[in-house]
C-alpha positions in Angstrom: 45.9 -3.0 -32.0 49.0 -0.5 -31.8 50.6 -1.0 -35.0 52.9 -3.7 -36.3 55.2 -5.4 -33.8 57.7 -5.5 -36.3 58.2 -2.0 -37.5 57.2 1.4 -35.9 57.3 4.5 -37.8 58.8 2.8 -41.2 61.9 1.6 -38.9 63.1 -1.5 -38.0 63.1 -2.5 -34.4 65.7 -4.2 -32.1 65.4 -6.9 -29.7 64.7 -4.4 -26.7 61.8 -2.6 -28.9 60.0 -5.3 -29.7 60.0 -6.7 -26.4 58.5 -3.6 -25.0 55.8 -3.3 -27.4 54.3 -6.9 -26.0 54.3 -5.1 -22.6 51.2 -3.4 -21.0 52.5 -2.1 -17.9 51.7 -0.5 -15.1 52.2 3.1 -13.2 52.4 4.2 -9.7 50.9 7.3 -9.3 48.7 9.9 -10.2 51.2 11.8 -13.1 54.0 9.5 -14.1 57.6 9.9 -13.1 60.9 9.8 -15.2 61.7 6.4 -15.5 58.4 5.6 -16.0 58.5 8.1 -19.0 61.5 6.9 -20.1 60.3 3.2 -20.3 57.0 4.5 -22.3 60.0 6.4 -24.8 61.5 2.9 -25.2 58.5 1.8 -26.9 55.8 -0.1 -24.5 52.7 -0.7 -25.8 50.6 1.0 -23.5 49.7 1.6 -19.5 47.1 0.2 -17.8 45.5 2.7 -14.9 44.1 1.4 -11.8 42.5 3.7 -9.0 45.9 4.4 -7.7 45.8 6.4 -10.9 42.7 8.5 -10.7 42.1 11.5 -8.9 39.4 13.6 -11.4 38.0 13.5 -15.0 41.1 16.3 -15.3 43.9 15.0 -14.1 43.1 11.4 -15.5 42.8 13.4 -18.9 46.2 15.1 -18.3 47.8 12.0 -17.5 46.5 10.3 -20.4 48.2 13.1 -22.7 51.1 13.3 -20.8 52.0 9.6 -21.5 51.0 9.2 -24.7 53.0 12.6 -25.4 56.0 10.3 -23.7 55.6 7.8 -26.8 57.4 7.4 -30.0 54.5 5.9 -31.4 50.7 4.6 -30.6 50.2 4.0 -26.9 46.9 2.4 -25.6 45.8 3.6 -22.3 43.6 0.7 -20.6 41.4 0.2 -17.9 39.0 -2.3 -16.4 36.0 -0.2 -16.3 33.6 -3.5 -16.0 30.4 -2.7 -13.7 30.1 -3.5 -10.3 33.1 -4.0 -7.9 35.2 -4.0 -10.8 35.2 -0.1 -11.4 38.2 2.0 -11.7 36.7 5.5 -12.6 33.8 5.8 -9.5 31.3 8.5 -8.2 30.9 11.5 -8.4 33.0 12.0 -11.4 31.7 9.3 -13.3 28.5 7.2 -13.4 28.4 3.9 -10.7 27.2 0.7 -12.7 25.5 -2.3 -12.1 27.2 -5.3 -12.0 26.8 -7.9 -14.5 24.6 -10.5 -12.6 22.7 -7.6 -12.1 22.4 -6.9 -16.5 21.6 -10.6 -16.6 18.8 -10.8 -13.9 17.2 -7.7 -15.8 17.7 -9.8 -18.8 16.2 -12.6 -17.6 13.1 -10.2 -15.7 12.2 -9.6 -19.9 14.6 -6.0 -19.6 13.4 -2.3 -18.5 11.7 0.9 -19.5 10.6 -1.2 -22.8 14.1 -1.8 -23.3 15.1 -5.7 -23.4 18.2 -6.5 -21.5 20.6 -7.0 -25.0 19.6 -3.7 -25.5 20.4 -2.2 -22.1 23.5 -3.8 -21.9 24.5 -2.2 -25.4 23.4 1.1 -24.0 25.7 0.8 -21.0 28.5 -0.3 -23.3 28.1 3.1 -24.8 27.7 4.7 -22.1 30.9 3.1 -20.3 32.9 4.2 -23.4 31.9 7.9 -23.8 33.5 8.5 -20.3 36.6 6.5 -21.2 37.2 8.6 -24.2 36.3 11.5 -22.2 39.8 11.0 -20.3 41.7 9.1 -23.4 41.2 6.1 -22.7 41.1 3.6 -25.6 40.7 0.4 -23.9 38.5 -1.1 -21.5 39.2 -4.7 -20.3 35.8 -5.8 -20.8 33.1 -7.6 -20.8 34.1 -10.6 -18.4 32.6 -14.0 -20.7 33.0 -16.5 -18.1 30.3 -18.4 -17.2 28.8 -18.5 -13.4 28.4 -22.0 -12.3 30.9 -21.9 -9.7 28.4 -20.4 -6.7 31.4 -20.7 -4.3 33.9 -18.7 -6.9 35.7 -16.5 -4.8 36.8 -13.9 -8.1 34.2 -14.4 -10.6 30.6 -14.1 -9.3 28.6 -10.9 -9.9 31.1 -9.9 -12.4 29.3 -12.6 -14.6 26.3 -11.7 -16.6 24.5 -15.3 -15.4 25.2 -18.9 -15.3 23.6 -19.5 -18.7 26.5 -19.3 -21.8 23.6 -18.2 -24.0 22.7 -15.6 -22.2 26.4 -14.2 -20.8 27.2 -14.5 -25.0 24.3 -12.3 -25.6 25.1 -9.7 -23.3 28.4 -9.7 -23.1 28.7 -9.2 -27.3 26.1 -6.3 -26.5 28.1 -4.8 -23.9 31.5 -5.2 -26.6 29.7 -3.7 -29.3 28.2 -0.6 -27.1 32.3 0.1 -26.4 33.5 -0.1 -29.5 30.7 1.6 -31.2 32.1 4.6 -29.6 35.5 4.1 -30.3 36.8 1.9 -27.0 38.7 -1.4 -27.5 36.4 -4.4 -25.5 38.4 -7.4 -23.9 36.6 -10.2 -23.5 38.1 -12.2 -20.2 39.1 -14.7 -19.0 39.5 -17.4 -21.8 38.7 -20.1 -21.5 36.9 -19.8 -18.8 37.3 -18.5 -15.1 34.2 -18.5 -14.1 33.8 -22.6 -12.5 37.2 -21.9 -10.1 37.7 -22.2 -6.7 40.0 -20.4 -6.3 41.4 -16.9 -7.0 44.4 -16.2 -9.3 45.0 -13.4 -7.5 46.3 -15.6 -4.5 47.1 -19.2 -6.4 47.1 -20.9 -9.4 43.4 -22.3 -10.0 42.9 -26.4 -11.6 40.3 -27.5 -13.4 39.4 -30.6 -14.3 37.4 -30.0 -17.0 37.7 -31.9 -20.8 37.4 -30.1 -23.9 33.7 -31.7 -24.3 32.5 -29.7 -21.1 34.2 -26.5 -22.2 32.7 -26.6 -25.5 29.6 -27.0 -23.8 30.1 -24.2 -21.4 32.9 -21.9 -21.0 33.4 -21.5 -24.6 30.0 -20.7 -26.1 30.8 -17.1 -25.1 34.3 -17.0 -26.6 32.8 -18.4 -29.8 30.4 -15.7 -29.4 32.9 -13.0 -29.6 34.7 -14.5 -32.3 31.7 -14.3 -34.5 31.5 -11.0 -33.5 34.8 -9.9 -34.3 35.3 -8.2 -31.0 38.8 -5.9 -30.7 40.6 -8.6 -28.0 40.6 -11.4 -25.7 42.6 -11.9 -22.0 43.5 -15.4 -21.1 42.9 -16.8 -17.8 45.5 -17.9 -15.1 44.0 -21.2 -14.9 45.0 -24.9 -15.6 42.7 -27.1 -17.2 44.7 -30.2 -16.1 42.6 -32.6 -18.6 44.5 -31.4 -21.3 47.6 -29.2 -20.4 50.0 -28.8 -16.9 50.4 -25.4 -18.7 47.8 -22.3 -17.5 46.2 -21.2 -20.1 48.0 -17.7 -20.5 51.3 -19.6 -21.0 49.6 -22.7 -22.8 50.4 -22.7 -26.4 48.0 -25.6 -26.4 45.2 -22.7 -25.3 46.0 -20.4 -27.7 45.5 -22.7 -30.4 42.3 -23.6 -29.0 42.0 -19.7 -29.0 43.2 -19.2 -32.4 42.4 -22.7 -34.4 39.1 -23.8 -32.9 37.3 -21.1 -31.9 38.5 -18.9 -34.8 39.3 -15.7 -32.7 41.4 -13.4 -35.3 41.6 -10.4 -33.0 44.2 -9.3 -30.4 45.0 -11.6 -27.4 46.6 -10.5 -24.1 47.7 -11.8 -21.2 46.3 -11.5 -17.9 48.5 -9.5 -15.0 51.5 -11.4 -14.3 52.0 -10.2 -11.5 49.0 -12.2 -10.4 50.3 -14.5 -7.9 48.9 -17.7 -10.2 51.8 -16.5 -12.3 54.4 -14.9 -10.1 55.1 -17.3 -7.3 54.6 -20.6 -9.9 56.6 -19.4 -13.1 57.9 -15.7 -11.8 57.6 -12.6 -13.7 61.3 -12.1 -14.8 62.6 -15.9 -14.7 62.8 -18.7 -17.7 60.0 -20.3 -17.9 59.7 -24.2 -18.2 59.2 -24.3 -21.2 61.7 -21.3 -23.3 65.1 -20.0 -22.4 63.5 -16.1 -22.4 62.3 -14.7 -19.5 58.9 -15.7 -18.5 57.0 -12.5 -20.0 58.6 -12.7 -23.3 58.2 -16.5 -23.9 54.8 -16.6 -22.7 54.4 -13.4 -25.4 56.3 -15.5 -28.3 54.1 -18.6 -27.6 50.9 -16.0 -29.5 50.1 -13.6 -26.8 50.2 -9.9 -28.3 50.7 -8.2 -25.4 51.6 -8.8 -21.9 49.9 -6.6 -18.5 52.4 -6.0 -15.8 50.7 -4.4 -12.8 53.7 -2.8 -10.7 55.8 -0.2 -12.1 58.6 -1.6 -14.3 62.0 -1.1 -13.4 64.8 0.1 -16.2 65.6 -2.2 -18.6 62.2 -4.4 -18.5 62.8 -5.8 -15.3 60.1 -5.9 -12.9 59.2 -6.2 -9.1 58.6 -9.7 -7.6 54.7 -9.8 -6.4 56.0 -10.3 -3.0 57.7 -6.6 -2.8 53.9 -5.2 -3.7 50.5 -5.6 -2.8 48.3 -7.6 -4.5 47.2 -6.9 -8.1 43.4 -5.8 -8.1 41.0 -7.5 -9.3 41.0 -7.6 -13.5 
């Protein structure tokens, strides 16, 4: 999605450049300071923008130029802009959307205004995009494809189209193909599937027992969905599906095979933030994982993740806070 990992500009990259363009990372403000500039010279792949970011269609605009200006080369700026509670750009600059559940009860109601609910989803799609672009933003982490069967899921819920894979597939693809018809990235989250947790990966790691036969039955049927589709990216899940891997699936090269062998997704794949607590107080953000010598966001990255998301502002040299010097990462 930004350009080869292995070359940038005709050049060949070092150790140090390549690492930073599997990073996603984070700002603090609303303009970005010096280090953070620096880091963004040094070749990241992009910057994710959260609330703590926005102030006005303006100054997101300016801050959008002002760090891609920073780069030597493509820099995606991202955003979950996904309906619902999950909104970074809100009223009265920019238009308050429904959630999800809400898309899929309309859906099910036969649509609105003569419009079926595939194609009202597509509309808002478009709709969500033009205002991205708007402030240069190329990438919305969007539509969530999990599945709602969980009733008592403390992160999921409303941000799911319905409880029905058909129908979250249906919508969800519209709601992918509305972005990217106007030029935004979608990423459909969380594979494979957040959506039957108890827990929130926020806080902990999440277990599910779930076998491959329920999730081909389920959770996947949207992920297959977007495959066929040929939608821009996927963002794996901080969730263990203990029936076939100890592993979560965002450091499970077992899921990404799954991802890339059996469901036949060809497009980008990201990581969740790993600064989620599922990730940072089980594996930690700039420790070897169990299963590579690297540091934990570069192995996980090798094992066929693309790019990485840190939330927190990195420090020099790709080092980056511990989840217990910050607050909580928001909901993504």
């Amino acid at each position: 999605m930004v350009g080869d990992a292995a070359t940038l500009e005709g050049r060949d990259l070092d150790f140090d450049t390549l690492a930073a363009r599997c990073v996603i990372a984070g700002i603090q403000g609303l303009a970005p300071t010096a280090d953070e500039l620096e880091l963004i010279g040094r070749g990241v792949a992009g910057v994710v923008l959260f609330r703590r970011n926005v102030e006005s269609p303006q100054q997101v605009a300016e801050l959008s130029q002002a760090l891609k200006a920073a780069a030597k080369g493509p820099l995606l700026i991202s955003i979950d802009q996904e309906g619902g509670r999950v909104q970074r750009l809100r009223a009265p600059y920019w238009t308050e959307l429904p959630s999800m559940r809400r898309l899929g009860e309309i859906d099910a109601a036969g649509g609105i205004s003569g419009m079926t609910g595939t194609a009202v989803a597509e509309r808002l799609g478009r709709l969500v995009a033009r205002e991205l672009s708007a402030c240069g933003i190329d990438y919305d982490y969007a539509p969530v494809l999990d599945v709602d069967t969980n009733p008592n899921n403390p992160v999921i819920a409303d941000r799911s189209f319905s409880r029905d894979p058909a129908r979250v597939a249906r919508l969800g693809i519209a709601f992918a193909k509305g972005l990217e018809a106007e030029g935004v990235a979608s990423c459909a989250k969380h594979f494979p599937g957040h959506g039957d947790t108890s827990q929130d990966s926020h806080k902990v790691l999440p277990r599910l027992a779930h076998d491959r036969e329920r999730l081909w039955q389920v959770e996947l049927v949207p992920f297959v969905a977007a495959a066929r589709a040929g939608l821009a990216s996927v963002m794996t899940a901080h969730v263990r599906f203990e029936a076939f891997d100890r592993l979560p699936a965002t450091l499970s090269p077992l899921a990404l095979q799954l991802l890339r062998r059996d469901v036949g997704f060809q497009g980008a794949c990201i990581s969740d933030d790993l600064e989620m607590n599922a990730i940072a107080d089980t594996y930690g953000v700039a420790t070897p994982s169990p299963c590579s010598t690297r540091p934990s966001k570069a192995s996980h990255a090798a094992r066929g993740q693309d790019r990485s998301l840190a939330n927190a502002s990195p420090r020099p040299r790709l080092e980056w806070r511990s989840s217990s010097a910050s607050p909580a990462p928001p909901l993504r």
